[in-house]
N, C-alpha and C positions, 0 to 999 in steps of 0.2 A: 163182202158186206162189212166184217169188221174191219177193214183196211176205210171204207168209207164212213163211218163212224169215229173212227180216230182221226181221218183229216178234218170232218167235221168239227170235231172238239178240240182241235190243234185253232184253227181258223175261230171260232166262239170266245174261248176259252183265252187265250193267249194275248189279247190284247187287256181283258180283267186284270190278271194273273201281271201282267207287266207295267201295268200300269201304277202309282205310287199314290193311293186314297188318301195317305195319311198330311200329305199336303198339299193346300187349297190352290198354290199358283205355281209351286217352286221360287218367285220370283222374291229372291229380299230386297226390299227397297232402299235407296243409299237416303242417307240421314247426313243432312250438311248443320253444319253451326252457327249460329246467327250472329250476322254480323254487328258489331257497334260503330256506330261513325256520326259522331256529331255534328257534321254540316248537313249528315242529312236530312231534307226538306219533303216532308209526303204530298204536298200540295201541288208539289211540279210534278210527279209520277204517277199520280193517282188514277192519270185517266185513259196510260197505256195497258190498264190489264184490266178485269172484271173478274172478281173472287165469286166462284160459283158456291163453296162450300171450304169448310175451315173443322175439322174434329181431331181433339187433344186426348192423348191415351199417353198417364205417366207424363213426362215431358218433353214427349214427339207429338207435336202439332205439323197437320199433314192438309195441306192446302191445296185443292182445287183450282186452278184459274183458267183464262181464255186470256191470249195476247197472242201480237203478232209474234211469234218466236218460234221458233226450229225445235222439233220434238228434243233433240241432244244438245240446245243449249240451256243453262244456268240460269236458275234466276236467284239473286240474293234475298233474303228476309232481314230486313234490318230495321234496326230498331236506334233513336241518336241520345239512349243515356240518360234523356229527361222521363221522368216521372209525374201525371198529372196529379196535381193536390188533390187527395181527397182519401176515403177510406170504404173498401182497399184503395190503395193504390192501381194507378190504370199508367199501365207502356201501350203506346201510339208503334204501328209495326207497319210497315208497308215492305212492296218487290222492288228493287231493280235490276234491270236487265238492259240488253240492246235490242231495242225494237227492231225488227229485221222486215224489211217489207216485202220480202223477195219469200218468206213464209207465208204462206196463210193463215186467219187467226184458229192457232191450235189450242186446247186444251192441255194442260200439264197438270200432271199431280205431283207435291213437291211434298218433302218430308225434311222438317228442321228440330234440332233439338232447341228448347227453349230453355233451357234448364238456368241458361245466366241471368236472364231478364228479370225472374224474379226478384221482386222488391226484400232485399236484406231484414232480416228480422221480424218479415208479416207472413202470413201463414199463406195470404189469400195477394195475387196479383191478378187485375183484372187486365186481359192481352185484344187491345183493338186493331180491326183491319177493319180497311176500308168498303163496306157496301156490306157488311154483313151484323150481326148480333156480336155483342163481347162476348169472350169467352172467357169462363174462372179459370184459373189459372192454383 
């Protein structure tokens, strides 16, 4: 009887017990750097992805989207340098990537640091993407 009690609580017990509570996925998410590139034009790209959700913690903005692309491929954030007049200031940000047809349209969530976009000597940059609410920055 004690022999079946103690497999029992080996079996219960041992998956708690090995289990690691203290963190929520294990998974840390890779954080790329956004790119600058002055010819870029958001007007041609705009219509290969759809931004489901977009939240800024510090200056890791972690974007949501739907496109045709491959779970493991890349997609760029970039942003071309111009600053819209006004106060704050507003950076225009869009994706690209290579649309892949041969994917299905997947869901990715992507994590970039935005730290260089801010506008030099204002407290507050406001950071727009396409199909969504700005975000303060």
């Amino acid at each position: 009887m004690k022999m079946y009690i103690y497999f029992v609580s080996i079996i219960v017990f041992a998956p708690i017990i090995m289990s690691n509570s203290c963190s929520k996925s294990g998974k840390i998410p890779t954080v790329y750097e956004v790119t600058i590139d002055q010819s870029f034009d958001y007007s041609i790209r705009s219509n290969q992805y759809q931004i489901k959700s977009a939240s800024l913690k510090d200056s890791l903005l972690t974007i949501v989207f739907e496109a045709n692309i491959c779970k493991n491929d890349h997609a760029e954030l970039v942003f071309n340098g111009n600053y819209l007049k006004s106060m704050p200031p507003k950076a225009q940000l869009g994706l690209r990537f290579t649309e892949n047809s041969k994917c299905p349209r997947n869901k990715v969530e992507l994590t970039y640091n935005v730290a260089k976009i801010k506008y030099p000597g204002n407290k507050t940059t406001i950071l727009l993407l396409p199909g969504i609410e700005p975000i303060t920055f």
